[in-house]
RODO-2510 file (C-alpha; in nm, 4 decimals, decimal comma):
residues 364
     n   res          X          Y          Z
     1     x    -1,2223    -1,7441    -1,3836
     2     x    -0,9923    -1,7052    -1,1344
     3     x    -0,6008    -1,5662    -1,2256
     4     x    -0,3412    -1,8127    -1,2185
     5     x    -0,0959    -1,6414    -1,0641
     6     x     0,1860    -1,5955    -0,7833
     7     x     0,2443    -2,0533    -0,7859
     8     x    -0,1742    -2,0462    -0,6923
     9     x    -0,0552    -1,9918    -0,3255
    10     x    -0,3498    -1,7663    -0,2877
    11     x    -0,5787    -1,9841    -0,4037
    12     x    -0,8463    -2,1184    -0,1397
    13     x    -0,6447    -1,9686     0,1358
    14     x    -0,8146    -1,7489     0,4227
    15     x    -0,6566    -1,4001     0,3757
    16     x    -0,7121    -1,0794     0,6177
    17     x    -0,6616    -0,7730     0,4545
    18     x    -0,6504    -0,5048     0,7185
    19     x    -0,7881    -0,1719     0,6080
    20     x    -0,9450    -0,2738     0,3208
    21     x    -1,1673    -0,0022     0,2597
    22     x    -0,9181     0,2178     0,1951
    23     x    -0,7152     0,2853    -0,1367
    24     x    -0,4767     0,0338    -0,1551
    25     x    -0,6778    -0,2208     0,0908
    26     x    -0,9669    -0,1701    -0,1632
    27     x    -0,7634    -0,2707    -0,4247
    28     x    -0,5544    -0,5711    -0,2701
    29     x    -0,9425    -0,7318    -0,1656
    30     x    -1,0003    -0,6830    -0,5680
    31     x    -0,6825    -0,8447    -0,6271
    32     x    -0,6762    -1,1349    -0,3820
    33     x    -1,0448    -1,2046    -0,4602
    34     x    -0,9228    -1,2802    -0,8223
    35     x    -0,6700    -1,4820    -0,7283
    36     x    -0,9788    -1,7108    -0,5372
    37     x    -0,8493    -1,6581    -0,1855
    38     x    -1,1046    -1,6729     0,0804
    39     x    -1,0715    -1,2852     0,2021
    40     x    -1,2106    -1,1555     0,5016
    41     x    -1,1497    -0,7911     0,5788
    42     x    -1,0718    -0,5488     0,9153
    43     x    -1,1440    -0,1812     0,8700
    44     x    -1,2913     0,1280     0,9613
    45     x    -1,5685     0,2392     0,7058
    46     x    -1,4433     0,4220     0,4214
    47     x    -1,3612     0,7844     0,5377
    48     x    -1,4378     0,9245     0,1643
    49     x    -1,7698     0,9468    -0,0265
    50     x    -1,7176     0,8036    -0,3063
    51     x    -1,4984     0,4887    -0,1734
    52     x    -1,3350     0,2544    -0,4279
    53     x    -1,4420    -0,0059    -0,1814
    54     x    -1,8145     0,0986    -0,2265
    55     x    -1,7858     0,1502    -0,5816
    56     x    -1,6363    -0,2264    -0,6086
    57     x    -1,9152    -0,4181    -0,4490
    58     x    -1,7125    -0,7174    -0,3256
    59     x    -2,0259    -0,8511    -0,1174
    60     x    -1,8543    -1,1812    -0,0999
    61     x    -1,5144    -1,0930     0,0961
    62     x    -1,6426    -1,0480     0,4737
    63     x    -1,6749    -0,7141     0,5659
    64     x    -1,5475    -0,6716     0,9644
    65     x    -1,5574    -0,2814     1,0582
    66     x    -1,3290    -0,2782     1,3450
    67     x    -1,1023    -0,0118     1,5060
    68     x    -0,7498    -0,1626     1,5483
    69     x    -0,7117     0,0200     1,8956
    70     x    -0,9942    -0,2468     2,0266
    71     x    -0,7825    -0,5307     2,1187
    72     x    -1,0738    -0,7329     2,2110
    73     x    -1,2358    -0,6512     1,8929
    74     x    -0,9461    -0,7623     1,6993
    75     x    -0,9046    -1,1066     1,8437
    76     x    -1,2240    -1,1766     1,7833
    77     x    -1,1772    -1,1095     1,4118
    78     x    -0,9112    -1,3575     1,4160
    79     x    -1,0923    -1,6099     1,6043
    80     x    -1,3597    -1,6350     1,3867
    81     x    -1,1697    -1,6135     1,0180
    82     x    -0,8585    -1,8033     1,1306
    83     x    -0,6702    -1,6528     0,8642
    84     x    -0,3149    -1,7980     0,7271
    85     x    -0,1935    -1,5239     0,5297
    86     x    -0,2236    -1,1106     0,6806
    87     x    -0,1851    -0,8285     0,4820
    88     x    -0,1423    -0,5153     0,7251
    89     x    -0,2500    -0,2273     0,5554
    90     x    -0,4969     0,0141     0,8204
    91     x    -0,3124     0,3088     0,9567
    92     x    -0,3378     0,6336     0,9633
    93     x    -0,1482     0,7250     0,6432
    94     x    -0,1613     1,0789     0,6217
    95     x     0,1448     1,3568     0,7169
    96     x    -0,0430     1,6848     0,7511
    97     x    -0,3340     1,4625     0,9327
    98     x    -0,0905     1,3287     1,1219
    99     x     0,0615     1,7030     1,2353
   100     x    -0,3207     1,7847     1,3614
   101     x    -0,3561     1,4489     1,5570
   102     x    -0,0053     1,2893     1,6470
   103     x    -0,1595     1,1229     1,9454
   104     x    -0,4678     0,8923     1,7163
   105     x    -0,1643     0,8506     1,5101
   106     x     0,0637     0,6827     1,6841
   107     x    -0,2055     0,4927     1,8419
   108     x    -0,3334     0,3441     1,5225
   109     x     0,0103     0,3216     1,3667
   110     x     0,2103     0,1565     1,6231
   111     x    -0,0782     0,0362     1,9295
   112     x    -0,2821    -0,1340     1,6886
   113     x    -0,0176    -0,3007     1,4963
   114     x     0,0415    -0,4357     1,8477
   115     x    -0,2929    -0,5467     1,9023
   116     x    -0,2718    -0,7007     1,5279
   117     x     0,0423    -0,8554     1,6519
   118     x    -0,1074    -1,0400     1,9607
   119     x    -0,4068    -1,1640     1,8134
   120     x    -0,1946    -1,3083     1,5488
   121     x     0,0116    -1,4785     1,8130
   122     x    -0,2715    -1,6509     1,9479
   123     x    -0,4023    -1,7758     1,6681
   124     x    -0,2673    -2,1184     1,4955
   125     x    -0,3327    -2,0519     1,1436
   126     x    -0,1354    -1,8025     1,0603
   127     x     0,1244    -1,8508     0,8869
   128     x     0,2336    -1,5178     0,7088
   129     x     0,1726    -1,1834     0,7958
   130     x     0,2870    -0,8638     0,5837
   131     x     0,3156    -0,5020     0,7423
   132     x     0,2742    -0,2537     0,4773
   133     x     0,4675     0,0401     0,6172
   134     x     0,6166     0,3080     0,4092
   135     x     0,9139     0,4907     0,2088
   136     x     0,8749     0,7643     0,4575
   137     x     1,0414     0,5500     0,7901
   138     x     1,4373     0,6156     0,6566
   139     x     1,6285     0,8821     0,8854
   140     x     1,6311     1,1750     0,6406
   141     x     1,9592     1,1271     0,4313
   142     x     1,8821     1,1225     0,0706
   143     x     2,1223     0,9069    -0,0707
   144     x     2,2213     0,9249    -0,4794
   145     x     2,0921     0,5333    -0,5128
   146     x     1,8373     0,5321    -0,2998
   147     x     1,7347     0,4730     0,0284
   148     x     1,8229     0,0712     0,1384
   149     x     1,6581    -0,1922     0,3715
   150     x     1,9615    -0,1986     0,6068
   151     x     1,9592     0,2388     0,6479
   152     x     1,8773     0,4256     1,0086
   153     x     1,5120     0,4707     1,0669
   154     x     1,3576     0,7676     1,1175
   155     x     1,0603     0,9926     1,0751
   156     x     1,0509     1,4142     1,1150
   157     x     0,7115     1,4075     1,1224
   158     x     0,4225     1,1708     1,3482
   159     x     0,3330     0,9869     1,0398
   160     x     0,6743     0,9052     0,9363
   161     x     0,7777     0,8763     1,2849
   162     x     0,4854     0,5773     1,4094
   163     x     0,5638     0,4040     1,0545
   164     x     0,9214     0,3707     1,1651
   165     x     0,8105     0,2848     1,5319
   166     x     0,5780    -0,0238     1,3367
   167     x     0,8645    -0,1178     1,2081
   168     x     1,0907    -0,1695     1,5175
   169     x     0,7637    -0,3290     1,6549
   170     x     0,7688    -0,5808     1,3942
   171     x     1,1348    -0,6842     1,3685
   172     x     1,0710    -0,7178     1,7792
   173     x     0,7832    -0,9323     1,7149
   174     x     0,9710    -1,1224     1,4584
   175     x     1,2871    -1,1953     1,6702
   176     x     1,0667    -1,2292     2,0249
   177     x     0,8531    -1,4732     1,9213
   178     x     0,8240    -1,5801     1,5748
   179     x     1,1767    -1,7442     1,5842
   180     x     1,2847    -2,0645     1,4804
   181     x     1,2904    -2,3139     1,7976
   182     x     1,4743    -2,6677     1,7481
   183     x     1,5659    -2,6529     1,4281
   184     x     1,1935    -2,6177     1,3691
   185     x     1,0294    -2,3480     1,1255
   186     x     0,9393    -1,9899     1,2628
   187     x     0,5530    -2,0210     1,4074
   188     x     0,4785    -1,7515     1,1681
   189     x     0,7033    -1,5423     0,9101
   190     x     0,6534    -1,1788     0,9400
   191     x     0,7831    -0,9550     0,6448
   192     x     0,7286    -0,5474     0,5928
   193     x     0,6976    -0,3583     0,2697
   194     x     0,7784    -0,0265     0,2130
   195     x     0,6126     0,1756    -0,0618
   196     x     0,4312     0,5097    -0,1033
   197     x     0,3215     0,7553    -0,3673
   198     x     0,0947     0,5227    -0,5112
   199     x    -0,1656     0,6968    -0,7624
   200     x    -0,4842     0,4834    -0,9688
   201     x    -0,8457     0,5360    -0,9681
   202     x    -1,0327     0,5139    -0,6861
   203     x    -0,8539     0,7573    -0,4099
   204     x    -1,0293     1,0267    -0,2878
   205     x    -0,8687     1,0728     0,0375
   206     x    -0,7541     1,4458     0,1810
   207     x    -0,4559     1,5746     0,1126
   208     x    -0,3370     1,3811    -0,1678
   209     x    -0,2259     1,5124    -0,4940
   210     x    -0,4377     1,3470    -0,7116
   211     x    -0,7199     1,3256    -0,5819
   212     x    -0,7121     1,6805    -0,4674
   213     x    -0,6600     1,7877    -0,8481
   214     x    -0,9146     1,5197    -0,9927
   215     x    -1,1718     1,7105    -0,6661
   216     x    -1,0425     2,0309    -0,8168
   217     x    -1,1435     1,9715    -1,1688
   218     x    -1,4994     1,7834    -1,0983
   219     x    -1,5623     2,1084    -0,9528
   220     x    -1,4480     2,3353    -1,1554
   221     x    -1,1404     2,5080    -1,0235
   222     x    -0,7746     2,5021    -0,9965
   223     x    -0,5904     2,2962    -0,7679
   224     x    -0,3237     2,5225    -0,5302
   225     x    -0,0014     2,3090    -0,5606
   226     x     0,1932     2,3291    -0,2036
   227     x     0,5000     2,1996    -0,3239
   228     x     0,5723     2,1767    -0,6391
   229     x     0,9218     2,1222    -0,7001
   230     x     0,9289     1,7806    -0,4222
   231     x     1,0461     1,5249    -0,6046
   232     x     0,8750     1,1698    -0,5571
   233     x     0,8572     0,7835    -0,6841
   234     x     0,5219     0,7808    -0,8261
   235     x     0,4063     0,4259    -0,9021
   236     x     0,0493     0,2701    -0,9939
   237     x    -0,1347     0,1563    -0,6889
   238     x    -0,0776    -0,2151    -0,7899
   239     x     0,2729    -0,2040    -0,8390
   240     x     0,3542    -0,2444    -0,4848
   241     x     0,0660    -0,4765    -0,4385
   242     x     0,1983    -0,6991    -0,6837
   243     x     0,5333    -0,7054    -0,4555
   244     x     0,3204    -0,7563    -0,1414
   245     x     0,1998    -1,0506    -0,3208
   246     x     0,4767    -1,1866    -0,4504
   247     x     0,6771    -1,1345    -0,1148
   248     x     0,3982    -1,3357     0,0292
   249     x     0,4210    -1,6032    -0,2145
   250     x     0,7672    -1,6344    -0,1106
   251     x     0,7193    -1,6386     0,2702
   252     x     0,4674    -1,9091     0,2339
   253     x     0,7424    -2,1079     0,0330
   254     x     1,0722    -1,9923     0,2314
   255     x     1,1079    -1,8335     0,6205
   256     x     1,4464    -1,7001     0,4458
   257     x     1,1989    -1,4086     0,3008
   258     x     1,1162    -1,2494     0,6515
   259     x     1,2422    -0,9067     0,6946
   260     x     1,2187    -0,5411     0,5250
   261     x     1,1699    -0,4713     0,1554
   262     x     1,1641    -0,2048    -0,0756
   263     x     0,8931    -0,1413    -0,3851
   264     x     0,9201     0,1614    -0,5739
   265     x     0,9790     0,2491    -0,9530
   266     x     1,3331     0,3498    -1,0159
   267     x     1,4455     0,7117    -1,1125
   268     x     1,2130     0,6465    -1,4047
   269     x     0,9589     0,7277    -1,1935
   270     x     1,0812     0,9824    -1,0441
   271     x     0,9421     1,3061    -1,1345
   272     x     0,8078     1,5993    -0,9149
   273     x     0,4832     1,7711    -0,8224
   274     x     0,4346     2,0125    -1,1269
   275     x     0,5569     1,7611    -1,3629
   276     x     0,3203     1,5035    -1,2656
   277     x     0,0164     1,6885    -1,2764
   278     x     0,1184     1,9144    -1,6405
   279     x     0,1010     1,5433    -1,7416
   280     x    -0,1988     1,4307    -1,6180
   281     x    -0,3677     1,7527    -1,7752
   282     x    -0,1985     1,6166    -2,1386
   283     x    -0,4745     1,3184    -2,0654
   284     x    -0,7696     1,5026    -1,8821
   285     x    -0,7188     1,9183    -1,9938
   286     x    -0,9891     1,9873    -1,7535
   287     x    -0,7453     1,9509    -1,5233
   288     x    -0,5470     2,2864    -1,3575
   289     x    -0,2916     2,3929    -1,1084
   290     x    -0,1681     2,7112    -0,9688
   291     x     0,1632     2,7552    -0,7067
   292     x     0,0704     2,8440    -0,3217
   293     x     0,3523     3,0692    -0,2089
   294     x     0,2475     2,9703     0,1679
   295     x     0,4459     2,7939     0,4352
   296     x     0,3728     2,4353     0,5267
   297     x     0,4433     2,1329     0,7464
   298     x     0,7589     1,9791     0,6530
   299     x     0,7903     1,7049     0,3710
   300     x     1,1282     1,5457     0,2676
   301     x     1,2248     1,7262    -0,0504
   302     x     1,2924     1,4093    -0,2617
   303     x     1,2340     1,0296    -0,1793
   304     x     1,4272     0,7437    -0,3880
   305     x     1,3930     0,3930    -0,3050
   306     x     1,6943     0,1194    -0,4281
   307     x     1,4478    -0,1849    -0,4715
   308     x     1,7510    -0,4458    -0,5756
   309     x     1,6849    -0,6291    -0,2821
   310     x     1,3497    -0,7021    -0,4548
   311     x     1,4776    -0,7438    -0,7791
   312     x     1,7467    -0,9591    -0,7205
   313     x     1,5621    -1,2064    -0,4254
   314     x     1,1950    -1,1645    -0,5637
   315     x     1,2515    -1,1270    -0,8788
   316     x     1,0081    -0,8532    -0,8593
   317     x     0,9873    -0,5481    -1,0761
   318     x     0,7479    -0,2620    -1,2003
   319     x     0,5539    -0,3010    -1,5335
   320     x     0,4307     0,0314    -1,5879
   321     x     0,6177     0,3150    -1,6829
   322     x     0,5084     0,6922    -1,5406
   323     x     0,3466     0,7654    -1,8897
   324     x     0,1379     0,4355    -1,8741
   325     x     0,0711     0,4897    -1,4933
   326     x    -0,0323     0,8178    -1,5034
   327     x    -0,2390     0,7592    -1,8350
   328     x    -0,4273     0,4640    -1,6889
   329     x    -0,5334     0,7181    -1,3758
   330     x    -0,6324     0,9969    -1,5605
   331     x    -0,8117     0,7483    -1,7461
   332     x    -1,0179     0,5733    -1,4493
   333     x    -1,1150     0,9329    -1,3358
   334     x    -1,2401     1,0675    -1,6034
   335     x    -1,4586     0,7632    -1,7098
   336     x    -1,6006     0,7745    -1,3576
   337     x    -1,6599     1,1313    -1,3545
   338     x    -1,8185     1,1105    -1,7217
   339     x    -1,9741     0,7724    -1,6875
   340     x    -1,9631     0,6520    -1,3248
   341     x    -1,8045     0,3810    -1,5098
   342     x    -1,5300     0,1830    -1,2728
   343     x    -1,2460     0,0442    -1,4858
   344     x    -1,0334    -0,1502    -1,1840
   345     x    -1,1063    -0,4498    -1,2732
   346     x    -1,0044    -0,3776    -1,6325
   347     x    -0,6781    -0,2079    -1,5066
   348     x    -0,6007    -0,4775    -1,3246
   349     x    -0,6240    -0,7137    -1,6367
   350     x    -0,4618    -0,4935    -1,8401
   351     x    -0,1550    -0,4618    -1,5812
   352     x    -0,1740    -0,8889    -1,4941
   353     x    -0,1012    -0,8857    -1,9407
   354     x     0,1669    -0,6743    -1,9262
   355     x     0,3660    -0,8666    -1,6495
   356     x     0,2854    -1,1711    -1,8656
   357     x     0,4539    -1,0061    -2,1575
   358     x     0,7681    -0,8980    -1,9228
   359     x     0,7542    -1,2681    -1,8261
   360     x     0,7521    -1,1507    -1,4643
   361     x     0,7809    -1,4893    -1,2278
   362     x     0,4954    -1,3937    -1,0336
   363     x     0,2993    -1,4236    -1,3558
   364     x     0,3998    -1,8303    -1,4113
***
């Protein structure tokens, strides 16, 4: 049975979810595919073995594998699905990646976002489309409350760097031509969402804390912690998604809604390296970490999202705590690693009942 949730908007509607074979793609197709949109999907193939988007076996969303840098390719995803709502998730998401190929990058970061941009200008149907960019695009100031939607870009390093580029392209986009002409309504209302340090089951990608520690302990061996005193705002995978969502919801409903938005956890959630993973060990102990003593690329020491903006115009808010969050992914690993058992769709019930119970209005 399909959920009944976010006013039904979802609900029939053609939605393209761009890198959906990734982590958080993966998960959004799961997601949507509940809610009974019609999803099609634009991606590379997975660039893990095991993929959550293998392991899920969504045969009915349509599967496109297409590089964003292929304009041509790209257009002809969107002549064919005519979608009306567009999630934007494919990049290149990676820092240290990013160090070794700045160039593939910012090519898939801020040139296909472009080409995403174009073919959604020549296509009718759409209606919304959200750019899911990250917490990493503010100019490196931490602030006490949190970084804000109106503070300076910025980036020290590619992948931060081409996130806050695909911003600037989208407000451009936004205020070139999706603009409201004769009193008329905007041709299409384009929103982005920034978000990172997302954990869950299913992420296997490189360089990532917990999936390098979960890769560490399948094999036997300790995980070298880089840094372990960086402070971040960890948050389950489909917290954010459930702002994407809602934000959605809300463009469909208002044009008011375009523009940037913050979804992170609160200093709750705030907690660094070490701490995160001695806690994920108090759920799996076949987990273990030791401390590398080595230089390495720079990282911003501590990242802190203020997400009233969210709160107080979405009414949008996170459900799980860092104990529940980090006990539901412990969880999911260790019953795939024991089992090959795949609990998303579970988690995803589980976390849909708890908004319920917060009487989240997303949930009505």
């Amino acid at each position: 049975m399909a959920l009944n949730l976010f006013g039904n908007v979802y609900a029939g509607r053609r939605v393209l979810v761009t890198g959906h074979t990734g982590f958080k793609g993966s998960w959004l197709a799961l997601w949507l595919r509940a809610l009974d949109a019609q999803v099609a999907g634009l991606a590379l193939d997975p660039d893990t073995q095991p993929s959550h988007w293998s392991l899920l076996g969504l045969g009915d969303i349509t599967d496109n594998r297409v590089d964003l840098r292929d304009a041509a390719a790209v257009r002809k995803v969107f002549d064919v699905h005519r979608p009306e709502i567009v999630f934007h998730l494919a990049a290149q998401p990676l820092v240290r990646r990013s160090y070794r190929d700045p160039v593939g990058t910012f090519d898939t970061n801020v040139m296909g976002l472009i080409n995403l941009f174009e073919a959604a200008r020549g296509c009718a149907s759409v209606r919304v489309l959200v750019n899911a960019t990250t917490d990493k695009v503010y100019a490196d100031h931490a602030r006490p409350d949190g970084y804000r939607e109106t503070d300076p870009l910025g980036g020290h390093d590619p992948y931060s760097s081409s996130k806050a580029c695909a911003e600037l392209v989208s407000d451009c986009y936004r205020k070139s031509f999706f603009v409201a002409d004769n009193n008329l309504e905007p041709s299409m209302r384009v929103a982005t969402a920034r978000a990172g340090n997302v954990v869950g089951g299913g992420d296997w990608a490189e360089d990532r804390l917990v999936p390098d520690l979960i890769r560490a302990a399948a094999s036997g061996r300790a995980l070298v912690l880089r840094n372990p005193s960086a402070v971040r705002p960890w948050q389950h995978v489909l917290e954010p998604l459930s702002g994407y969502l809602r934000l959605g919801q809300m463009l469909w409903n208002d044009a008011g809604f375009a523009g940037s938005w913050n979804f992170g956890p609160g200093t709750a959630g705030e907690i660094s390296v070490q701490s995160l993973t001695t806690q994920l060990r108090t759920h799996w102990p076949a987990l273990h970490i030791e401390h590398d003593l080595a230089t390495h690329p720079h990282e911003a020491a501590i990242l802190r999202l203020n997400c009233d903006k969210a709160r107080q115009q979405l009414a949008w808010q996170p459900v799980w705590n860092i104990d529940t969050t980090l006990a539901r992914t412990a969880a999911w690993y260790r019953a795939f690693h024991e089992s090959s058992q795949v609990d998303s769709t579970d988690d995803l019930a589980a976390y849909v009942d708890d908004a319920r119970c917060l009487g989240l209005g997303w949930t009505a």
